[in-house]
C-alpha positions, -999 to 999 in steps of 0.1 A, spaced: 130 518 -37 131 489 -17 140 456 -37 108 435 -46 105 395 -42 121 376 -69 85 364 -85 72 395 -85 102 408 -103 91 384 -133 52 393 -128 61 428 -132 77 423 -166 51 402 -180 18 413 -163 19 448 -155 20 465 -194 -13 463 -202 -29 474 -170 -28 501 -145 4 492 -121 -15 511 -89 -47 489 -95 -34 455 -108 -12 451 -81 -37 463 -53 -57 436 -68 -30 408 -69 -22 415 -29 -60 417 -20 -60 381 -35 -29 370 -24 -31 375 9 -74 361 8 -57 327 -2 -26 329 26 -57 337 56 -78 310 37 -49 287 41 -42 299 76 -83 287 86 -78 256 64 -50 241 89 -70 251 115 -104 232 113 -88 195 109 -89 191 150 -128 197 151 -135 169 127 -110 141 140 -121 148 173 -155 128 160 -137 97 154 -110 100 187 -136 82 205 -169 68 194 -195 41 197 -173 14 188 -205 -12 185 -220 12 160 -197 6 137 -195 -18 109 -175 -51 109 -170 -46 147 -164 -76 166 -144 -73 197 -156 -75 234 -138 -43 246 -158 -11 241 -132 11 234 -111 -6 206 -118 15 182 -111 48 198 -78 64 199 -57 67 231 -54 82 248 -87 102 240 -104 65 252 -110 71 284 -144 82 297 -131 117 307 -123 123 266 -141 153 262 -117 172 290 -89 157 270 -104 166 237 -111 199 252 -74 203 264 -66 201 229 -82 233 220 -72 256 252 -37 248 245 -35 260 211 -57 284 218 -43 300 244 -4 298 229 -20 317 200 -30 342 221 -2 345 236 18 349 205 -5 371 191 2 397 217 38 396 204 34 386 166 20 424 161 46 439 177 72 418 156 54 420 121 56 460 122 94 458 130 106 431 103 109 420 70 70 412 70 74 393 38 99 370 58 75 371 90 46 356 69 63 329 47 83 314 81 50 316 97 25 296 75 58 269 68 58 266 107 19 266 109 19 236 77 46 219 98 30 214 127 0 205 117 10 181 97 29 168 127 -4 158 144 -14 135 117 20 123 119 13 107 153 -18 88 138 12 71 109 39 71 138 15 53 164 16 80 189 -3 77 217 12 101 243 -13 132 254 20 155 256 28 149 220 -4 163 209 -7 192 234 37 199 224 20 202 186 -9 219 195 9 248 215 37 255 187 11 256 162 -9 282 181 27 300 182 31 297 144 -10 302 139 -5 339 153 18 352 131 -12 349 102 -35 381 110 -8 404 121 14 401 95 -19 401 67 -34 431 81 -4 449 82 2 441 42 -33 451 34 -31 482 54 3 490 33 -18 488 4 -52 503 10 -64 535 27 -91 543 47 -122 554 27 -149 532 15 -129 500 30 -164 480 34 -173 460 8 -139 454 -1 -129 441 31 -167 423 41 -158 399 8 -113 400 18 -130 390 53 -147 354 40 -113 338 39 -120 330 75 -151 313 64 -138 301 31 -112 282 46 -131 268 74 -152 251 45 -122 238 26 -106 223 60 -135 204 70 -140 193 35 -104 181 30 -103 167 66 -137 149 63 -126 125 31 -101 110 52 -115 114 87 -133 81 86 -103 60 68 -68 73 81 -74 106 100 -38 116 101 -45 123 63 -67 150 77 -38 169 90 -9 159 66 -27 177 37 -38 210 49 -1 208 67 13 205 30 -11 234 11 0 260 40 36 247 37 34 254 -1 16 290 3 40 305 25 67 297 -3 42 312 -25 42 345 -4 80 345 -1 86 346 -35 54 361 -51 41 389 -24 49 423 -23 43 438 13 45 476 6 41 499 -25 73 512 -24 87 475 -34 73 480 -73 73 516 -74 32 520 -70 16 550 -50 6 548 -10 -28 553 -1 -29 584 21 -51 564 47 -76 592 45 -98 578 14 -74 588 -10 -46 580 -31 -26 594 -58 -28 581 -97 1 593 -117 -18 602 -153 20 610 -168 21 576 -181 -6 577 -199 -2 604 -215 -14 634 -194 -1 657 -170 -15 658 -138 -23 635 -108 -60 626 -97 -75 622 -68 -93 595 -68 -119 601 -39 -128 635 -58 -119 625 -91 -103 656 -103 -72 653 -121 -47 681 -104 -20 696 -135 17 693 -128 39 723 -136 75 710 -139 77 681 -111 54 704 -87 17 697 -87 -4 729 -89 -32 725 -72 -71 739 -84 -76 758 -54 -51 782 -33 -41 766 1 -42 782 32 -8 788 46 -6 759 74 -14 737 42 18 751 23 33 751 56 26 713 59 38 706 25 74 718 28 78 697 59 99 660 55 81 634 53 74 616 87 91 578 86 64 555 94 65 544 134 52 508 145 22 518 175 30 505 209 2 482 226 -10 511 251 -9 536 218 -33 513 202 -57 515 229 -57 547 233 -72 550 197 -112 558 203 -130 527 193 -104 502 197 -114 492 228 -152 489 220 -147 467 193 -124 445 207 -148 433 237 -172 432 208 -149 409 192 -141 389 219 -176 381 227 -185 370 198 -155 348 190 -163 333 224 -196 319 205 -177 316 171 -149 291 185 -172 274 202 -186 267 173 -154 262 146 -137 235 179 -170 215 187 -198 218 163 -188 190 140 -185 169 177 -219 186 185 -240 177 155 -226 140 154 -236 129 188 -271 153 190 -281 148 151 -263 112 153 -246 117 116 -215 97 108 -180 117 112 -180 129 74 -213 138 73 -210 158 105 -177 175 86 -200 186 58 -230 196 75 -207 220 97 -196 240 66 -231 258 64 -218 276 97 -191 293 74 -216 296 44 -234 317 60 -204 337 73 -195 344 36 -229 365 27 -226 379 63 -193 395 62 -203 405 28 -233 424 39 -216 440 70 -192 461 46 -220 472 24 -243 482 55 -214 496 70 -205 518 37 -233 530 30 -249 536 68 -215 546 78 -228 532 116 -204 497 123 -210 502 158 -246 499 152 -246 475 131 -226 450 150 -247 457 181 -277 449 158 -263 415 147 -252 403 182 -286 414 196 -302 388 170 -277 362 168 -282 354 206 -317 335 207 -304 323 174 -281 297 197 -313 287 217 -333 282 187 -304 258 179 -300 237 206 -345 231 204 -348 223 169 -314 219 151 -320 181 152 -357 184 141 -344 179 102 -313 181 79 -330 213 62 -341 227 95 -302 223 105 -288 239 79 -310 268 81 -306 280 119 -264 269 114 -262 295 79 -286 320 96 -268 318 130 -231 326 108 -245 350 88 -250 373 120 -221 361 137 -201 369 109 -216 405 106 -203 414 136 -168 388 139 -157 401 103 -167 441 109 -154 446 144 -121 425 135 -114 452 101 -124 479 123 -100 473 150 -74 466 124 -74 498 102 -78 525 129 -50 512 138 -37 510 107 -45 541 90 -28 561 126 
């Protein structure tokens, strides 16, 4: 058996009598690794909010009294071509997380994915808090922040990867929906928290903004080394069999047999071997007296190859086109359209995410019981579209009107973001 973290050593000795091993500790990961994505969005969302005080109408403010326009903007974001700068911001991190996301898959199915994790989110908390650190330090130099911005999309990428890998250790295939619509809201969950955090400080000392979030990720990811287990096989629980089922040894308790638990039947055990209720045909008994195959990490053109990868990905990436968009500029966006103040442009972006939280919840229950995700997500994108002209009319009308059309807009954004992303994950998971 492989050896198990340190904390989870202790947790085992003190938690894990009085309940189910196989279902307390599919619980404890499902949790775990909500608050390490959580965390992951949470140092994330800290650049949209600042970006409302990098340069703003300096005669606006309060106790303002200086003759140069600009004084109260940070450089090097006061210049008039800001929003390019601002802007620059985003691509670069963006597109160094992309870039290490194309690897960080590859890497987290050949390593110690406990390790991968934990080294990530540390890297991810230090570098963000390294851009607040240029607001204490007095740091005025564009490269700084795009240098900080590029290594924390490097660190950012190692996040999904590693966490649907661990979850896909853990659960199988069947009936994934619901259970993976409400895992899913940690996106949105932490979006909330990081503009929260980010928008009591935004106004006063922005580099407070970053420092914290930088510190809660830095403290999670030694959380996760010590306290998560990445496979089954570390504490001695069963593997799902990726097909809907897995096994429940009913020895412990007192019985002899195993169940399964998409079929519920409990199957006797003669000796160590399980009989089973029904005879098999001989290419089943044939199958059973083969080895066990060793697990084998999928190579990039494998994965595409999967039916339905593909389809969902451009899914994906059109809608996280519109939902970036969004999580980078919308607190920017509703402070110069709806003229708010930076904290209350921080808060009134949140509702975006609220939303997401029912609609990722609602995909995996459609999804389970229609069994149609394809048609579902199609549905969604279909009515989310005039949902972003609808905005853009009358999402300055009034604060309730805004916070209306920004919940309803996530809600079907988040239908199809959070379904097509599991999707794409677990058939390539469960291969």
């Amino acid at each position: 058996m492989m050896r198990s973290p340190l904390g989870v050593r202790i947790i085992d000795r003190v938690c894990c009598k009085c309940f189910n091993k196989d279902t307390w500790y599919r619980g404890y990961v499902l949790l775990l690794t909500f608050l390490c994505y959580c965390c992951y969005h949470l140092s994330r969302k800290p650049v949209s909010v600042v970006k409302t005080v990098f340069h703003q109408n300096c005669s606006a403010l309060p106790d303002y009294n200086s003759s140069d326009p600009t004084a109260c903007d940070w450089a090097p974001f006061n210049h008039p071509n800001y929003q390019e700068l601002e802007g620059s911001l985003d691509y670069a991190y963006l597109f160094a997380y992309a870039v290490g996301m194309f690897f960080a898959g590859h890497i987290a199915e050949r390593v110690d994915l406990r390790l991968f994790l934990s080294l990530g989110m540390m890297l991810s908390g230090i570098t963000t808090a390294l851009f607040g650190m240029g607001r204490l330090w007095n740091i005025h130099l564009l490269s700084y922040y795009l240098a900080v911005q590029i290594f924390g999309g490097l660190a950012q990428s190692s996040g999904w990867p590693a966490v649907v890998t661990c979850v896909g250790n853990w659960f199988g295939k069947g009936h994934r929906g619901l259970v993976f619509g409400v895992w899913n809201s940690h996106t949105s969950i932490g979006n909330i928290l990081g503009s929260l955090i980010a928008g009591v400080w935004v106004s006063t000392n922005w580099g407070l903004s970053f420092i914290v979030p930088g510190l809660i990720i830095l403290a999670m990811g030694l959380v996760v080394f010590l306290l998560l287990p990445t496979d089954p096989k570390e504490v001695g629980c069963s593997p799902p069999d990726h097909h809907g089922q897995h096994i429940v040894d009913h020895r412990t308790h007192g019985e002899t047999g195993y169940e399964d638990v998409s079929t519920h039947q409990v199957v006797p055990v003669v000796g160590e071997e399980i009989a089973p209720l029904m005879t098999d045909s001989d290419e089943d008994v044939e199958e059973r007296k083969r080895p066990p195959r060793e697990a084998e990490a999928i190579s990039f053109f494998g994965a595409l190859r999967i039916p339905g990868v593909v389809e969902f990905s451009l899914c994906l990436f059109f809608s996280k086109l519109v939902a970036y968009t969004f999580l980078y500029w919308l607190p920017s966006y509703i402070k110069y359209v709806a003229h708010y103040d930076a904290t209350q442009s921080a808060d009134l972006s949140t509702m975006f995410d609220v939303g997401g939280i029912a609609g990722g919840i609602a995909a995996g229950v459609v999804s389970d019981y229609s069994g149609k995700s394809a048609s579902t997500c199609a549905v969604m994108l279909a009515f989310s579209a005039p949902m972003m002209f609808i905005y853009q009319t009358y999402g300055n009308v009034s604060l309730r009107v805004n916070i209306g059309e920004l919940t309803t807009q996530q809600k079907a954004y988040s239908l199809c973001i959070d379904w097509c992303q599991s999707n794409c994950a677990h058939f390539i998971m469960t291969m």
